[in-house]
N, C-alpha and C positions, 0 to 999 in steps of 0.2 A: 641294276637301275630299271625303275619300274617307265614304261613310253606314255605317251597320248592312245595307243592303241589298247596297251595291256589295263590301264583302267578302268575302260566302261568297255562291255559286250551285252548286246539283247538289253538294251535301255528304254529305247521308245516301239509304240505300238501304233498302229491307225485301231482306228474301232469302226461300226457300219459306215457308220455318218460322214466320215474322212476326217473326220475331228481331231487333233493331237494333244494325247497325255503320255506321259512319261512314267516311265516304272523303272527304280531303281536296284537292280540285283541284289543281296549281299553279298557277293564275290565283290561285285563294281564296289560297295561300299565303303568293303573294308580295302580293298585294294588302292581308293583313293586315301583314306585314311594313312594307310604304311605310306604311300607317296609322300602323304605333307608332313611325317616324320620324316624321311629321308631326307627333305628336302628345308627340313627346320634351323639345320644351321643355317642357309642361307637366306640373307635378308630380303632377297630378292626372289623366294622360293614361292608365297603366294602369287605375287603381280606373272610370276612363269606359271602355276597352275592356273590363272583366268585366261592366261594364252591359249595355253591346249584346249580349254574348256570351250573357248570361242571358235579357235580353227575347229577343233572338231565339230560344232553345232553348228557354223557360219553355211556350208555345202548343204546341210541336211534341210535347213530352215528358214534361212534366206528368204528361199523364193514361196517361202510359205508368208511374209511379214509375221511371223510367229517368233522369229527368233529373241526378240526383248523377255518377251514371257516367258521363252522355256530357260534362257540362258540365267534369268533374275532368279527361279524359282531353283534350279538346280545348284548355281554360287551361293544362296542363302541357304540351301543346308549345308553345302561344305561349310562354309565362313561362321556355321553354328558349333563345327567341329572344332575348328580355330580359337573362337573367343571363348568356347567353354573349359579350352583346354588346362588341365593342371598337370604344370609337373614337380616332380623332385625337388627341384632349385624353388618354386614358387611357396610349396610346403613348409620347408625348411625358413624361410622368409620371414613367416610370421607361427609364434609356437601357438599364436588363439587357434590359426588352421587345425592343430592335433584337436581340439576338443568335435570337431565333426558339427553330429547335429546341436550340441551345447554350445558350438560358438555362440556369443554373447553378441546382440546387433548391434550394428557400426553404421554409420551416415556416412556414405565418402561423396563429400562436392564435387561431383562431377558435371556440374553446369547444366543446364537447360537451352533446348535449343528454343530462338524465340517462337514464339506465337504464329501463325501466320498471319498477314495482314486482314482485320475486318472482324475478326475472331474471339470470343471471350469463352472465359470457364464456364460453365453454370451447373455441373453434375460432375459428382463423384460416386463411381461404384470402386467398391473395395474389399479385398478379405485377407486378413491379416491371422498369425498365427498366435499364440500366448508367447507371450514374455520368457523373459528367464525364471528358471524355477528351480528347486531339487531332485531329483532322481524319483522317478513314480513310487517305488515300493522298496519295502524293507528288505528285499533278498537282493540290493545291489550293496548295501549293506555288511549285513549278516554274514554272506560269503567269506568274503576275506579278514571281517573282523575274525568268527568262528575260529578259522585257519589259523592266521597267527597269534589268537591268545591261546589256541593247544599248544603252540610251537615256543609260545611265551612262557607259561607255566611247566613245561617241558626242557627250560634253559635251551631251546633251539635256536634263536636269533641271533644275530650278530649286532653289534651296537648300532647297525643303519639298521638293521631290522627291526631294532625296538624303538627306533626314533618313528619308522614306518606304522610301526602298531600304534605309537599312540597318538600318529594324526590320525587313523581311518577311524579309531576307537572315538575321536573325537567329533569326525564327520559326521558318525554314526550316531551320536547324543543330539549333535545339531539339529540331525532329521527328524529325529525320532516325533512322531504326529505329526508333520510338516510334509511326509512324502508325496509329491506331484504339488505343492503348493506354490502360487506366485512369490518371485523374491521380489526384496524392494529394489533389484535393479529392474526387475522384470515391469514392476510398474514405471519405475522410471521411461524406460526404453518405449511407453506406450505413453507417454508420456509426451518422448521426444516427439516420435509417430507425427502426432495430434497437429503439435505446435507448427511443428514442418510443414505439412499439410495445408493450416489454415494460414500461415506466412502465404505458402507459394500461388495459391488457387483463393488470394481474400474473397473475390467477388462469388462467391460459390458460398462463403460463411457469412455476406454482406444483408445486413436488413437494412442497409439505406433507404429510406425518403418509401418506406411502410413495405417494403420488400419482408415476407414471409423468408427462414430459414430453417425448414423443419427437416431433421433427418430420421432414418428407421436406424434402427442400430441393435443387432441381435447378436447370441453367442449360443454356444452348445451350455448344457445344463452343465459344465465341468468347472469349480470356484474358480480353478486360475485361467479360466476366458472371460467369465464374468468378471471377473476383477481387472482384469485387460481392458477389455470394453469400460468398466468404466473410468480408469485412468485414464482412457482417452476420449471420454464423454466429458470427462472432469474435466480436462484440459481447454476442449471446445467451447465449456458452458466461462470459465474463465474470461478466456478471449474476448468473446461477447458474450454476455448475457442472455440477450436477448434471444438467442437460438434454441429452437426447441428439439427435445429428442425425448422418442417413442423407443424405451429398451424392455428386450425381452428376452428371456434365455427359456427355451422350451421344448418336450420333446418335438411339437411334429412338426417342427422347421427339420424335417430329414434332410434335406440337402443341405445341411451346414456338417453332417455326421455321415458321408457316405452310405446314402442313405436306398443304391441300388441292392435290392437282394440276389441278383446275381452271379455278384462280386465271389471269382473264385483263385481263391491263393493256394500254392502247390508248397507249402510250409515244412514240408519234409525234405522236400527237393532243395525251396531256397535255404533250408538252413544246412543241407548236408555241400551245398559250396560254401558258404563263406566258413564252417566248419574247417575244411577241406584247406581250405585257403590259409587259415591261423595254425594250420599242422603242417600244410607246406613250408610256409615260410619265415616260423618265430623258432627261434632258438629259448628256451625258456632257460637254459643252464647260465647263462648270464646274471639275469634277475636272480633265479635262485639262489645262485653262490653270494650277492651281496645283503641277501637277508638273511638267510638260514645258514648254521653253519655246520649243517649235517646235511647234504644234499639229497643221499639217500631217504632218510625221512622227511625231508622235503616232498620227494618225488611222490611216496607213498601217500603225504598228508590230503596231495593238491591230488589223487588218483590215478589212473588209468588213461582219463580226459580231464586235463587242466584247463580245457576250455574257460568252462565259467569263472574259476578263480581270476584268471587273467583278462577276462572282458569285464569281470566287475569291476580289478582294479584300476583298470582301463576308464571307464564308464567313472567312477570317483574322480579320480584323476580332469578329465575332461570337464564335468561340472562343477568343480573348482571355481572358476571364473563366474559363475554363473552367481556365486555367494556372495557377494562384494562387504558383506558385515564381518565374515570370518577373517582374519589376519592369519592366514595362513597358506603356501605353498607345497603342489606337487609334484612339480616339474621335473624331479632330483629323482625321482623315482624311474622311471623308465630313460632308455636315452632316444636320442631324436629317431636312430632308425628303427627302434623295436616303436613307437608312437606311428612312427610312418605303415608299419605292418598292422601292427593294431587296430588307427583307424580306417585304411582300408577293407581291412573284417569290419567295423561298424558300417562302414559307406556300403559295402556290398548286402548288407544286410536291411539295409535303406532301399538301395536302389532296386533290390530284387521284389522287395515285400511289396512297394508303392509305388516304384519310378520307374519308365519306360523300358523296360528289359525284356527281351523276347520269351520268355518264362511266361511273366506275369501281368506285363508290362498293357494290354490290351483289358485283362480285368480289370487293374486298377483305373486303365483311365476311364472306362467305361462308367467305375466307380464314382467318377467326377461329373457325370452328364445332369443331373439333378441341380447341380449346383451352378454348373454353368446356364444352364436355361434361366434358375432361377434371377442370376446376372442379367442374360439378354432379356427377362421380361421385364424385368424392374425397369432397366435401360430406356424399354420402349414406354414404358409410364411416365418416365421421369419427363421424356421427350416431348411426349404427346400431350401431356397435364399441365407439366410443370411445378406437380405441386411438393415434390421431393428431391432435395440439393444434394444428398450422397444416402446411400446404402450404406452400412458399413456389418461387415459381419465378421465372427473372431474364432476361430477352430483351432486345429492342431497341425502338425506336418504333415500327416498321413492323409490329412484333406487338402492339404497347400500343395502337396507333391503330385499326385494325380492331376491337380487342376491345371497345375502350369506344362504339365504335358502334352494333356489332352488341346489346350490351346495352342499347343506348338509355340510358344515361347520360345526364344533364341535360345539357344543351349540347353533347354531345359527337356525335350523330348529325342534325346539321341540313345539310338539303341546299340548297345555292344557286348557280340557274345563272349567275348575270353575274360572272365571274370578277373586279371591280372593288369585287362588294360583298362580295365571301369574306370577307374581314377582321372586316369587324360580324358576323360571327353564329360563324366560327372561327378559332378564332388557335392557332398551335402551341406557343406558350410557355406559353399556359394549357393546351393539352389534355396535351402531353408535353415538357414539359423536359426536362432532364438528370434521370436518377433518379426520375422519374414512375412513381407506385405506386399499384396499385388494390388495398384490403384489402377483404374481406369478413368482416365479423366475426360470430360465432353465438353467441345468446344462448340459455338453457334454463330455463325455469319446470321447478326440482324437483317441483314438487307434482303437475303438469297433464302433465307432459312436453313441453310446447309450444315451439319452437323458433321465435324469430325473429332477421332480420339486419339490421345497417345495413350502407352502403357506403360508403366513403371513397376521396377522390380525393384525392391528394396532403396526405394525411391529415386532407384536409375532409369533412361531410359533404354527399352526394349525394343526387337524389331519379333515381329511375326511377319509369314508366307503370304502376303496378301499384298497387293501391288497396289502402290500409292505413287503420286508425281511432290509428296508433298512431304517423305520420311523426315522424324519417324513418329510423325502423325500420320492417320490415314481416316479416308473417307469412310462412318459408319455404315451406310450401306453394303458398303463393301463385306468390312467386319465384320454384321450381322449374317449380310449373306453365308460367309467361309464356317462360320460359327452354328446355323443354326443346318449347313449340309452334313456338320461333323455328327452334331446328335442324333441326326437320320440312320448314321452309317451303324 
């Protein structure tokens, strides 16, 4: 059993000034982490880690009056490790979890805290991912159709194997000139977005008594962002009419397209783990023997590295859900814990390529810094003019995932290096689904002129490191401040 003493060592530092900042090990890290597994059966096992957290900080910083701020800023990243966590039993729960990043987006009412008193909406910045779609290109296709119609014109299947052939053979027609295309749930789902949006925050879409409602509304030049953007322009202009929107999908909006060039990915490296990872821990002789019924040529068909055969049909499988026109089912194909191995090869593949991972994890967010500025200028325009009620911009995961990092979003920037335990602390389906949309909402005390925001993740709300008397809104100033020291760094 791990103590108060064995979790944190060489944590804090003075610097000239006598000023106190805190630096956390990775030994400390991960070692608090194994604790609040240990310590997970018990219901009582967080309220005992803010114990030690406190006795241990209480002596050091007490007599500094420092201790509210170092004790808030060190419980909220553990407490990021906590609520991000996924396990086993959670997975298993819901089968949409297996499709990863093709989960298909979902609204869960989880209620709104009110307002603070004096305070109204009047600005929306926002960036949202595309919708649901089909699978980018023909080689997620190709692959396994290939395969099994050798093994089909070969009398090699088994009667579940030709029931298997002739769904992918059919997925594969479905696609065919459709690949990376919006599906109509994908417009729906932006759709939803929209309508949520203008319900929750009216007085931000309100042209009462000659009140102006203009918004900017841009996407990357890719059809299914454009076509995002405009089901949810479409939806907006429904509502009221009266609202005006300026859309554009263009190259040199760089910051919608990760648009730093010194963005540098170690692509050999990330793909020889999660490689590593689906040869570690999938037994493929399972699957085989219920399709094929020569496993030997089986073995031979799929190679040497059956890699790809088995992340395409993985990858089919998963954007399933995503089709909502096809009448048809994959679920029968793999079983829940080869789905569970699987999509942790796609998560690690996510997480290493884009999301905060000690590899990569620093280019990618870096990656994000254009985009994020271009947020806090807008912000300050919207503030200062008045004369624009939301931003709204529409990209991809690969741009959604670095952004909510680099902002330190709850859960969403947690680094971990044993590529086995990625899963408990980030999962793709909770950070960026299908349609994954980060709003930032801005509130305005008329009286005071005081400006504060909350953040919403998949139209939850979120906390960020930034110390507010008023969660989980907090004072802009603040916000901007934390935000505009990070693009410095």
């Amino acid at each position: 059993m791990l103590t108060s003493q064995g979790i944190w060592q060489n944590r804090l530092q003075w610097n000239n000034e006598g000023d106190i900042f805190y630096k956390i090990t990775n030994n400390a890290f991960n070692n608090m982490k194994q604790f609040y597994f240990q310590q997970k059966a018990n219901k009582n096992g967080v309220c005992y880690i803010r114990k030690i957290l406190f006795a241990w900080l209480k002596p050091v910083y007490f007599q500094e009056n420092k201790i509210a701020f170092c004790f808030s800023v060190l419980f909220f990243l553990f407490s990021t490790i906590i609520q991000a966590q996924t396990t086993k039993e959670e997975f298993f729960s819901n089968q949409e979890f297996a499709s990863g990043i093709y989960k298909t987006y979902s609204n869960e009412n989880t209620g709104m805290t009110p307002i603070p008193k004096g305070y109204k909406p009047f600005y929306i910045s926002h960036y949202g991912r595309h919708g649901s779609r089909w699978l980018t290109s023909a080689r997620y296709y190709e692959n396994p159709n290939n395969i099994l119609q050798k093994a089909h014109n070969a009398g090699k299947l088994t009667a579940f194997g030709e029931n298997v052939y002739s769904r992918v053979k059919l997925l594969g027609e479905d696609a065919e000139g459709r690949y990376g295309a919006l599906s109509q749930l994908g417009a729906l789902e932006h759709r939803g977005i929209a309508g949520r949006m203008f319900h929750s925050f009216p007085e931000v879409f309100s042209t009462k008594k000659g009140r102006k409602c203009y918004i900017y509304s841009r996407s990357t030049d890719v059809p299914r962002c454009i076509l995002s953007m405009a089901a949810n322009n479409e939806r907006l202009k429904e509502l009221n009419p009266d609202i005006e929107i300026f859309r554009e999908a263009v190259d040199r909006n760089t910051y919608l397209n990760n648009g730093n060039p010194n963005r540098k990915i170690y692509k050999d490296s990330i793909s020889a783990i999660y490689h590593n990872f689906f040869n570690k821990h999938f037994n493929t002789t399972r699957f085989l023997s219920s399709v094929f019924n020569d496993i030997p040529y089986a073995k031979e068909l799929t190679g040497q590295d059956p890699f790809d055969f088995f992340f395409r049909m993985y990858s089919l499988v998963a954007n399933v859900p995503d089709l909502c026109h096809l009448d048809i089912s994959m679920s029968d194909i793999f079983t829940r814990d080869e789905l569970f191995i699987l999509w942790q090869t796609s998560n690690l593949k996510m997480y290493y390529n884009c999301g905060p991972s000690s590899l990569n994890g620093m280019a990618a967010k870096n990656s994000a810094k254009l985009l994020l500025k271009n947020i806090l200028d807008c912000a300050d325009n919207a503030i200062k003019k008045g004369n624009v009620a939301a931003d709204l911009r529409f990209g991809h995961d690969v741009y959604t995932i670095p952004l909510l990092a680099l902002m330190d979003i709850q859960g969403m920037n947690v680094m971990e290096p044993e590529p086995d335990k990625v899963y408990r602390v980030w999962s793709d389906f909770k950070v960026s689904p299908m349609g994954v949309n980060l709003q930032i909402v801005f509130f305005r005390n008329k009286k005071t002129g005081d400006v504060i925001v909350k953040l919403l993740h998949c139209e939850k709300e979120v906390k960020i490191p930034v110390t507010t008397d008023i969660a989980p809104y907090y004072h802009w100033k603040d916000v901007e401040t934390y935000y505009r020291t990070k693009l410095a760094e």
